[in-house]
C-alpha positions as a printed Julia matrix, in Angstrom:
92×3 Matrix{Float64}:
   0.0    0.0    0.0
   1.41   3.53  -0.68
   1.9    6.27   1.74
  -1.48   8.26   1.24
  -3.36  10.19   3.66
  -6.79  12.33   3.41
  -9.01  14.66   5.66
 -12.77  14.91   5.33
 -14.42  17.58   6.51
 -18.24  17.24   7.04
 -20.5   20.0    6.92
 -21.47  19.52  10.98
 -17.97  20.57  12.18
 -16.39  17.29  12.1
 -13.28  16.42  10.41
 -11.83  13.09   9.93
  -8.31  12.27   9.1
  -6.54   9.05   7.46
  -3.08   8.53   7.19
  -1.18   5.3    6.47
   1.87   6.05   8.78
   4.2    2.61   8.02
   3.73   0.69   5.27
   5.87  -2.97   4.81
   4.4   -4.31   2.03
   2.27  -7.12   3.37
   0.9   -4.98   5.74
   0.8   -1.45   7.57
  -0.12   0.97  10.16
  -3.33   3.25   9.86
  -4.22   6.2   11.76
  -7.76   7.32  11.91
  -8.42  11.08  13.45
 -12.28  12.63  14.82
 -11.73  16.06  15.25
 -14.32  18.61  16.74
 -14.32  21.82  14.47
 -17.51  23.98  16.58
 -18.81  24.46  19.42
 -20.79  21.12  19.98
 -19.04  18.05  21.77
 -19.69  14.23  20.56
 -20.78  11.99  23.36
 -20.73   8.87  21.59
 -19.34   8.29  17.8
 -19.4    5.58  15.28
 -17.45   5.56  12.0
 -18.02   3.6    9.13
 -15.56   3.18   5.74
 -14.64   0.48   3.63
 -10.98  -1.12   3.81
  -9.61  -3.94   1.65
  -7.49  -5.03   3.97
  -8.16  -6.9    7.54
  -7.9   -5.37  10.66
  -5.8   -7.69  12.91
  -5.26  -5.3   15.46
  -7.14  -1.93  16.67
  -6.73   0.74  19.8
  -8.69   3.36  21.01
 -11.77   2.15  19.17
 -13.54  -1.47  18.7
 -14.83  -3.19  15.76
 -18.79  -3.07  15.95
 -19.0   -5.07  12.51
 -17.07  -5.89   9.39
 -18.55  -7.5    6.49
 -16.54  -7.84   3.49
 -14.34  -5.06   2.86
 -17.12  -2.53   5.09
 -16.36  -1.69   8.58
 -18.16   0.07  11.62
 -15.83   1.21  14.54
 -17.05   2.8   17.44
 -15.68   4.57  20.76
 -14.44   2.71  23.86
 -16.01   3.92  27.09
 -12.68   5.86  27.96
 -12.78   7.65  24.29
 -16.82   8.21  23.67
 -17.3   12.01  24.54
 -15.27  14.23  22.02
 -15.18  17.93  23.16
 -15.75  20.9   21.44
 -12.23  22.19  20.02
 -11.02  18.26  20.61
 -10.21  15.42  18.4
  -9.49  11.24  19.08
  -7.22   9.14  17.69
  -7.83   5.47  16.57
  -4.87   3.49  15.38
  -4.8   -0.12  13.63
């Protein structure tokens, strides 16, 4: 997989982030960021995209489903509210 990254930024003052920060070859590292761009905090957050790859391993979220190449992730209880001005990071 190449290097790549991308931002999304939704019209309800969220922004999400994707970067592939190490890529081997036969596998790699993603990093996932929700960022709060107003005034109006998350308390609770699901995110759903489509991956080709497996996810063997994931932190600061959990895999709610995955069927073929879609996933859902969601927060952890430590990592559900998001505050105004703040942002989470998910890593797998």
């Amino acid at each position: 997989m190449a290097q790549l990254s991308t931002t999304i930024t939704k019209g309800n003052g969220r922004t999400i982030t994707f970067a592939v920060t190490d890529d081997w070859g036969s596998g790699f590292i993603g990093s996932l960021s929700i960022a709060v761009t107003n005034s109006i905090a998350i308390s609770g957050w699901t995110l759903s995209f489509d991956l080709a790859s497996d996810i063997t391993n994931i932190w600061n979220a959990q895999i709610i489903s995955h069927v073929g190449t879609h996933y859902v992730i969601g927060n952890l209880s430590y990592d559900a509210a998001i505050a105004a001005g703040g942002s989470v990071s998910i890593g797998f």
